[in-house]
N, C-alpha and C positions, 0 to 999 in steps of 0.2 A: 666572098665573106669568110669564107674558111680556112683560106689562105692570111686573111687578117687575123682570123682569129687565132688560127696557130703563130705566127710570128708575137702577137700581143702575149699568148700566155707563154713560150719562151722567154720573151723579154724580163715580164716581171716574175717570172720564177726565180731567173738568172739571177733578178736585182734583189729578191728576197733571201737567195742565197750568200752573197758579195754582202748584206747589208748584214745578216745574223752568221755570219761566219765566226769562227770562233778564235782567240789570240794563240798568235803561235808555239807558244810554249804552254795554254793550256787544255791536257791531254781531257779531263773528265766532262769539260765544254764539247768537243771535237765526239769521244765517244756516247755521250751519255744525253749531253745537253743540259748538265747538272739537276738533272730531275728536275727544270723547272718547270712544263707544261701543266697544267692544271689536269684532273684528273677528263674531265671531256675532251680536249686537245689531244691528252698522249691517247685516251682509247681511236677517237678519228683516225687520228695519224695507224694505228694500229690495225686500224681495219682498212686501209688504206693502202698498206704493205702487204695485208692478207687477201685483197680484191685487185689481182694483178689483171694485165690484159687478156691473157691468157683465160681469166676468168672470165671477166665481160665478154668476150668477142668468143670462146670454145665453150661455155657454159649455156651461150644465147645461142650458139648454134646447135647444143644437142638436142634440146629442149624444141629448139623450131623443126630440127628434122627425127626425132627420134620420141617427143612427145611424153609422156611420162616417166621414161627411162632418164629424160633429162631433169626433170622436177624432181626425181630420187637426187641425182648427181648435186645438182643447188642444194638441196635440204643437206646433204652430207660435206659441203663444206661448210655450212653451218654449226653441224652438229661436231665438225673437228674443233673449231675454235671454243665452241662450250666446254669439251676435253680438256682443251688447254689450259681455261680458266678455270676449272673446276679440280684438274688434279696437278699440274704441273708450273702453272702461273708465279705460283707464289714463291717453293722452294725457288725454281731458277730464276725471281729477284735476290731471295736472300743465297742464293751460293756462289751466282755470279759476279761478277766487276763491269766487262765490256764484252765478254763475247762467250758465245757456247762452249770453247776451249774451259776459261776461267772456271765454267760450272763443272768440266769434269776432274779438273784437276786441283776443286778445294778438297776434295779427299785423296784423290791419286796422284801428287804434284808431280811432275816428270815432263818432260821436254817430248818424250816419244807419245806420251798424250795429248798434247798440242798440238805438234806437227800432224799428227793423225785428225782431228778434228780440225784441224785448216785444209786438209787434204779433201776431208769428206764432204765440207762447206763447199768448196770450188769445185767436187764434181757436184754438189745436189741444186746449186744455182748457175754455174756455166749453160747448164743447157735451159733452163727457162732464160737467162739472158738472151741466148739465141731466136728463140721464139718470139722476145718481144723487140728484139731490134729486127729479124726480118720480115713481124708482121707491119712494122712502121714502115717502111716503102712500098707494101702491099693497100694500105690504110688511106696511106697521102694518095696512090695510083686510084684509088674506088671513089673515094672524098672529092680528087682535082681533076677526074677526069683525064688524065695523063696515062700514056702509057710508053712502053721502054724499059730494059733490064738496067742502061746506063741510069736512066731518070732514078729511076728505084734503089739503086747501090749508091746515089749520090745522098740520097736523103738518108739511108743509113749509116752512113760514114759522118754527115753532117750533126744529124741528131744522136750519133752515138758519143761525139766530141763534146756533145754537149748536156749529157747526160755521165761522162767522167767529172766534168766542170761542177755541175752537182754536188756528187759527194765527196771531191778534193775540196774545194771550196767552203760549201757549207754544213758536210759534216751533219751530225744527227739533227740539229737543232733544225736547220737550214733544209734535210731532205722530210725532217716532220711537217714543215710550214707547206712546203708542197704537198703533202702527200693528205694536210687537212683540207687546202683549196682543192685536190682533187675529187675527193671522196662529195664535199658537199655537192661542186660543180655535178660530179655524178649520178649522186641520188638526185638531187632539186629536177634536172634534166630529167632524169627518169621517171621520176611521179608523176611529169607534167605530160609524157609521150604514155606511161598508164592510163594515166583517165583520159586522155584523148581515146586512146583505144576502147577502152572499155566503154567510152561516150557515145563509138559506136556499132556498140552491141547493146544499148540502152542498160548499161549498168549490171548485164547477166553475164557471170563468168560462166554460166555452165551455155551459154549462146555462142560464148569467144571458144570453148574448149570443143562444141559440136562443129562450130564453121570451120575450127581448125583439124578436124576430123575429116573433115569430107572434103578438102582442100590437100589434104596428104597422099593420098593416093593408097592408103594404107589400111582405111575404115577403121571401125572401132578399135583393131589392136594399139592404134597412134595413142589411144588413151588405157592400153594394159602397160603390164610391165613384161619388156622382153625383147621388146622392137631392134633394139640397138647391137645387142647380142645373139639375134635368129638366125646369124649363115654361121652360127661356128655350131664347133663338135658338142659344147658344153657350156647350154647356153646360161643354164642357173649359176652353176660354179665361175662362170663368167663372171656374170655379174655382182656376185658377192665379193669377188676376188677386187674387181675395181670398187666399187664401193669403202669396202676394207683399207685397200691403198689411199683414199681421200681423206675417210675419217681418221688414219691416223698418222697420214701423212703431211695433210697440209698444214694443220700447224703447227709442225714440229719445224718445218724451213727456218735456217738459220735468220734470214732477213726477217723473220717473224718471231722467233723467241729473240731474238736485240733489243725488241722494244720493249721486253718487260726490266731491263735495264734502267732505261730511261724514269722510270717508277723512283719517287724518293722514298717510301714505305710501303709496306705492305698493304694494308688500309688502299693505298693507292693505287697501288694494281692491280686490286679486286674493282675497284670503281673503275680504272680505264678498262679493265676487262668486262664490265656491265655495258659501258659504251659502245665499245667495239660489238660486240656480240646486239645488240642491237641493230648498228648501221650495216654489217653485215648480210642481220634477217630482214633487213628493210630491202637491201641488195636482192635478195631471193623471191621476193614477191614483185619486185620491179622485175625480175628480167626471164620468170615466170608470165607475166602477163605481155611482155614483149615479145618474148617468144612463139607465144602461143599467136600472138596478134600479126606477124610475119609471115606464119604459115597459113595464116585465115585470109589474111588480106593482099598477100603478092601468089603463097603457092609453094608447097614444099617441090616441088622438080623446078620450080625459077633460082632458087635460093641454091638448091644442090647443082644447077646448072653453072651460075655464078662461082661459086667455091664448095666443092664437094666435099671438105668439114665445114659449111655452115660458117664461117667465122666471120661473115657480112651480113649474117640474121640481125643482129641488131639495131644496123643501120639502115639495113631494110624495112624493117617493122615501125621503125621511128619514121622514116620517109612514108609510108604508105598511111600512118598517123593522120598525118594531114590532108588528105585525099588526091583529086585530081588540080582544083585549085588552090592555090597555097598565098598566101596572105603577106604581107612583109612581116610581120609578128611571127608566123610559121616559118618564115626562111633563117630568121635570127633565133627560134628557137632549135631548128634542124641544126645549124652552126653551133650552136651551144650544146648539142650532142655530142658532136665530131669533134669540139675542140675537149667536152670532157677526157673523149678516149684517146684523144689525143696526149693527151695531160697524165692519162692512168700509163700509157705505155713509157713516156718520158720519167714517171714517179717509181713505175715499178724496176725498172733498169737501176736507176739511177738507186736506190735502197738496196738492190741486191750487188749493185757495185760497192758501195759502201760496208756490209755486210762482212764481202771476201777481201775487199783491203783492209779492215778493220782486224779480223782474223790471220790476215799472210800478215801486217806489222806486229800486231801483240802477242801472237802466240808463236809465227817462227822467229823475226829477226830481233823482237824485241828479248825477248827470253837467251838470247845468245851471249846476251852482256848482262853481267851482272847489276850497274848501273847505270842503265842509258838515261839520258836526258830528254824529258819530255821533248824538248822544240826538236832534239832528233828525231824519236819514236812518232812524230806527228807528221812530221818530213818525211820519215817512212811510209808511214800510212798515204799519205799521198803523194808518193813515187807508185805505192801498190795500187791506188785504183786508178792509175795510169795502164802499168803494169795487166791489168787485168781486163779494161778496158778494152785496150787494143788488140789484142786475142779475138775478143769476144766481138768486135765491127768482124773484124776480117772471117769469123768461121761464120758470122750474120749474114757476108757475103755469098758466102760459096752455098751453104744454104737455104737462101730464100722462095728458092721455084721448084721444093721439094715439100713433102708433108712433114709436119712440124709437130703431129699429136707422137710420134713417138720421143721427143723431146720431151713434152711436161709431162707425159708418162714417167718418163724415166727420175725425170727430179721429184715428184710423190712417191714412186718407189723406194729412193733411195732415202726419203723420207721416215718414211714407214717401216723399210727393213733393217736400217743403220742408226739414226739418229735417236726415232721413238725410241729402240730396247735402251741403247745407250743410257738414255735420259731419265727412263723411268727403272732401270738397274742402278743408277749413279744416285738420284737421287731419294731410294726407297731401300734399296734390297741391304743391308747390313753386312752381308759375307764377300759380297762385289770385290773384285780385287783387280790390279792392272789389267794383267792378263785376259780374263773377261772381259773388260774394259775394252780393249785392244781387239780380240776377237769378235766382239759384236761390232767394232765400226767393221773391220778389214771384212770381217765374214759375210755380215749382211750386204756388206758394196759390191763383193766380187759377186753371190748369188746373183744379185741386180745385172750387173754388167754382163756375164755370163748366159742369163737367158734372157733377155730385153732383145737381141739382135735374133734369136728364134718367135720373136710373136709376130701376129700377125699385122702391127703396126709395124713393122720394118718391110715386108716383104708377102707377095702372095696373095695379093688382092687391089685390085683398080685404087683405091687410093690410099694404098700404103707407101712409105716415103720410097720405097722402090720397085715399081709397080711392073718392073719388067723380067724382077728375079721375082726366084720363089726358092725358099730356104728358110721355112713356116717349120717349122719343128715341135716347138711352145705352143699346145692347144688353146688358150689363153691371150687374151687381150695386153693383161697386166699381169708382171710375175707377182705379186703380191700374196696369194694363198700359196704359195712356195719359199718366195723370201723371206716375208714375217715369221712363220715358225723358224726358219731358218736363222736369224737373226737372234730372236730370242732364243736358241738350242746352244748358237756358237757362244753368247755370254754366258750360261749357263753352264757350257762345258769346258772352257778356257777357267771360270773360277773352280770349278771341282778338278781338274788338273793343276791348282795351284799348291794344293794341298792345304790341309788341314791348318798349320802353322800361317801359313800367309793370310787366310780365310782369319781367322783369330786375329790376326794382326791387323786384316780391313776394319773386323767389325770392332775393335778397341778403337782404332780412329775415327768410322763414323760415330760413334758412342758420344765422343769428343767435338764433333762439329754438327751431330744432330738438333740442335737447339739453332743453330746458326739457319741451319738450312730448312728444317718443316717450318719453325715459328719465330724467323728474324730476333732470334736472342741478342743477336751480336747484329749491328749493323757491317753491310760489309766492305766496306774499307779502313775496321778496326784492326 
C-alpha cells in the first residue's frame, strides 16, 4: 500500500505541476505565481517550505531520544518563524521582486551583490538538499522493507529527477500546490496518530511523558533540559549556541523568505504569515506527542538501535499507535503517514531547487544583459534547476550511509550567521553600505565553513558523519555563538571602513527607498 501510495502522490503532483505551469514567456507567473494564492494557500504553502524533511524525521527524532532538549528544538523553530513574521516579513515583500538578491540590491544595486547572494543561497540550501535526497532511499528502504546501497541510490536518482521536474515545470505556483497538499496530508495524519497515542495513555500527557521516562533509560533527566548536550565540555553554552542557530536561522532560508514574494500586499503577508505560523505550532504539538509516544511505546535503545540520529522516531511512534493488531483502517492510515513524509521530502527538494535556480537565472545570468527576454530568462531559470539538480543527486549519492545532522547544521548556520545580519542590516540600519553588505554575506559564510568541520558533528564521536577520525577542535555542536557575532561585527566593520562619505551616501539612498521598504509606499514593480 505504500508503494501505491507513493507512485499515486507522484503522479498527481506531477500532473498538478504540468497542469498550473506557467507560459513561457511569463517571468512573474513562473517566479511569484502573480500573488494569486489567497492569503490561507500562500501561508500553507509557506509553512510547507519551512516544515522540511529534515524537520519531521530530525525534530521527531531528538524529541524521542533526547526528550525535552527536543521540545525546546520544536518550540524554537516556531518561535523563528514568529521572527520572521514580526520583524522581517513585510519589508522583504516590499523591497523584493523574486529573490533575496532583488531585496539586497533595492538599495545596493550592483551585480557583485547578486552574484554574492546566489552564491550564499547555493551554499545555505545545497546541503539540506543533500539531506532530503539521501534521507529518501533511506525512507523507501524502512517503509518497503528493501534493502541494498543499489536499491537506495536508484530511488534517489529516480526521485531526484523528479523533484527537478517540479520546479522547471511548475515553477512557484505549481511547487505551492504541492507543498499545500503536503502540509494538510501532514498535519490531518498527525493529529490522527496524536490522539491515538494519547488514547492510549487515557488522555494524560503527563502519563505519555512518565512512560516515556522510564522507557528512555535515562530517568527523570529525559524530561530536564540537557540530555542532548551531557558528553561535551560546555554543555549550557552548547545549547544556547544551537538554539540561537534555529531561531534565527531557520527562517531566514532563502526557499523560505521567496514566499513572502508570492504576497500581492502587504495586508497579505501578515495574513499568510498568521497562517503559516499557526500550521507550523500545530506541527509542534503533533510531533511532540509523537515523539514522546515512540519512546514510551517501542523504547529509546530500539529507535537509537535502528538509526542512531532518531530519524525513524516518527515512523516508529505512528506504527506502534496502532498496537499489535492493526485493522485495515490502521493500515491505510499508517500509509497515509508514509506517503505524507514521503510528499514533504519530494516538496521540500523540489522548493529549495527552485529557490537556487530562481536566484543562479535572476541575479547571475540575468543581470548580465541588459535586456534579456523573458522566454529567455525563464529558459534560463530552467536550464538552472537542472543545473543544480544534478549536483545535488549525485553528492545525495555519495553521501547517503554517512550522518547527515552535520548537513542541516550547517545550512542554519549559515542562516543565521550570513543571511540574518545581511537582512536585518539591509533592511533597517540606514549607514549599511556595499561593503558591509559584502562582508557580512562573505564573512559570516567563511566563519561557518571554517569551523563547522572542527565540531563535533563532523568528527570524534560514534555517530558523527566521520566516526573513525577525530579532528573535534570546535567545543560546540553548532558554530553559532561564534558566527553570529561574527557575522554581525563583519557588516558592521566593512561599513565603518567605508568611510564617512559613502555611509552619508547609503543613508541619502535609504532615506529615498525607506517608504518603499518598511510601509510598501511604492508597490514594487513600480
Amino acid at each position: 500500500m505504500s508503494l501505491v501510495g507513493f507512485t499515486a502522490v507522484a503522479t498527481v503532483t506531477l500532473l498538478l505541476c504540468v497542469m498550473t505551469g506557467p507560459d513561457r514567456d511569463d517571468l512573474d507567473e513562473f517566479y511569484t505565481g502573480y500573488g494569486s494564492l489567497s492569503p490561507m494557500r500562500n501561508g500553507l504553502a509557506i509553512a510547507g517550505d519551512y516544515i522540511s524533511a529534515a524537520s519531521v524525521l530530525g525534530t521527531g527524532g531528538v524529541i524521542a531520544l533526547f526528550g525535552h532538549d527536543g521540545v525546546v528544538l520544536a518550540l524554537s523553530t516556531a518561535l523563528s518563524l514568529m521572527l520572521l513574521m514580526f520583524l522581517l516579513a513585510e519589508p522583504l515583500r516590499n523591497a523584493g521582486r523574486f529573490t533575496m538578491g532583488d531585496a539586497l540590491a533595492r538599495r545596493m544595486p550592483g551585480r557583485a551583490v547578486r552574484v554574492t547572494a546566489c552564491a550564499v543561497t547555493l551554499a545555505a540550501l545545497l546541503p539540506l538538499m543533500l539531506v532530503q535526497l539521501a534521507g529518501t532511499g533511506q525512507l523507501l528502504a524502512f517503509v518497503l522493507g528493501f534493502s541494498g546501497a543499489a536499491l537506495e541510490t536508484g530511488c534517489i536518482i529516480g526521485l531526484g529527477v523528479l523533484m527537478i521536474g517540479y520546479a522547471a515545470i511548475g515553477g512557484m505556483k505549481g511547487t505551492a500546490l504541492i507543498q499545500i497538499l503536503k502540509i494538510v496530508m501532514l498535519l490531518g495524519s498527525g493529529l490522527v496518530v496524536a490522539a491515538l497515542i494519547l488514547h492510549r495513555f487515557d488522555w494524560d500527557p503527563g502519563a505519555l511523558f512518565d512512560a516515556a521516562a522510564d522507557r528512555s533509560g535515562a530517568g527523570p533527566a529525559f524530561l530536564n533540559s540537557g540530555l542532548q548536550f551531557a558528553g561535551g565540555p560546555h554543555p549550557d553554552a552548547d545549547m544556547i549556541s544551537s538554539q540561537l542557530t534555529v531561531v534565527l536561522g531557520g527562517a531566514c532560508l532563502p526557499h523560505v523568505t521567496m514566499r513572502m514574494y508570492t504576497a500581492s500586499s502587504a495586508r497579505q503577508v501578515r495574513r499568510s504569515m498568521s497562517w503559516a505560523v499557526s500550521g507550523v505550532a500545530l506541527f509542534v504539538l503533533v510531533v511532540t506527542v509523537i515523539g514522546f509516544g515512540a519512546t514510551a511505546l517501542v523504547g529509546r535503545s530500539v529507535i537509537a538501535g535502528i538509526d542512531p540520529q532518531g530519524n525513524t522516531a516518527y515512523l516508529l511512534g505512528s506504527q506502534a499507535a496502532f498496537g499489535a493488531r492493526v485493522s485495515a483502517a490502521e493500515t491505510f492510515l499508517f500509509t497515509t503517514v508514509t506517503t505524507a513524509v514521503f510528499l514533504t521530502l519530494l516538496a521540500s527538494v523540489g522548493g529549495m531547487i527552485l529557490a537556487c535556480a530562481n536566484s543562479l537565472a535572476h541575479d547571475v545570468f540575468a543581470t548580465r544583459v541588459q535586456e534579456m527576454s523573458p522566454r529567455r530568462e525563464m529558459t534560463l531559470a530552467r536550464v538552472s534547476a537542472l543545473a543544480v539538480g544534478v549536483p545535488a543527486i549525485v553528492l545525495a549519492t555519495l553521501v547517503q550511509h554517512r550522518s547527515l545532522q552535520p548537513l542541516v547544521t550547517l545550512s542554519f548556520c549559515l542562516g543565521a550567521s550570513a543571511i540574518a545580519p545581511a537582512l536585518v542590516y539591509g533592511l533597517f540600519w540606514r549607514r549599511y553600505t556595499r561593503a558591509g553588505l559584502l562582508c557580512t554575506l562573505i564573512g559570516g559564510s567563511l566563519a561557518v565553513l571554517l569551523l563547522m568541520p572542527g565540531t563535533n558533528l563532523v568528527s570524534g564521536s560514534p555517530v558523527s558523519a566521520f566516526p573513525e577520525a577525530d579532528f573535534n577542535w570546535f567545543p560546540f555542536t553548532t558554530t553559532g555563538l561564534v558566527s553570529i557575532p561574527l557575522g554581525f561585527a563583519c557588516g558592521w566593520l566593512g561599513t565603518m571602513l567605508s568611510g564617512r562619505r559613502k555611509a552619508q551616501e547609503q543613508r541619502r539612498h535609504y532615506e529615498a527607498v525607506e517608504g518603499w521598504i518598511l510601509a510598501g509606499a511604492v508597490r514594487r514593480g513600480d
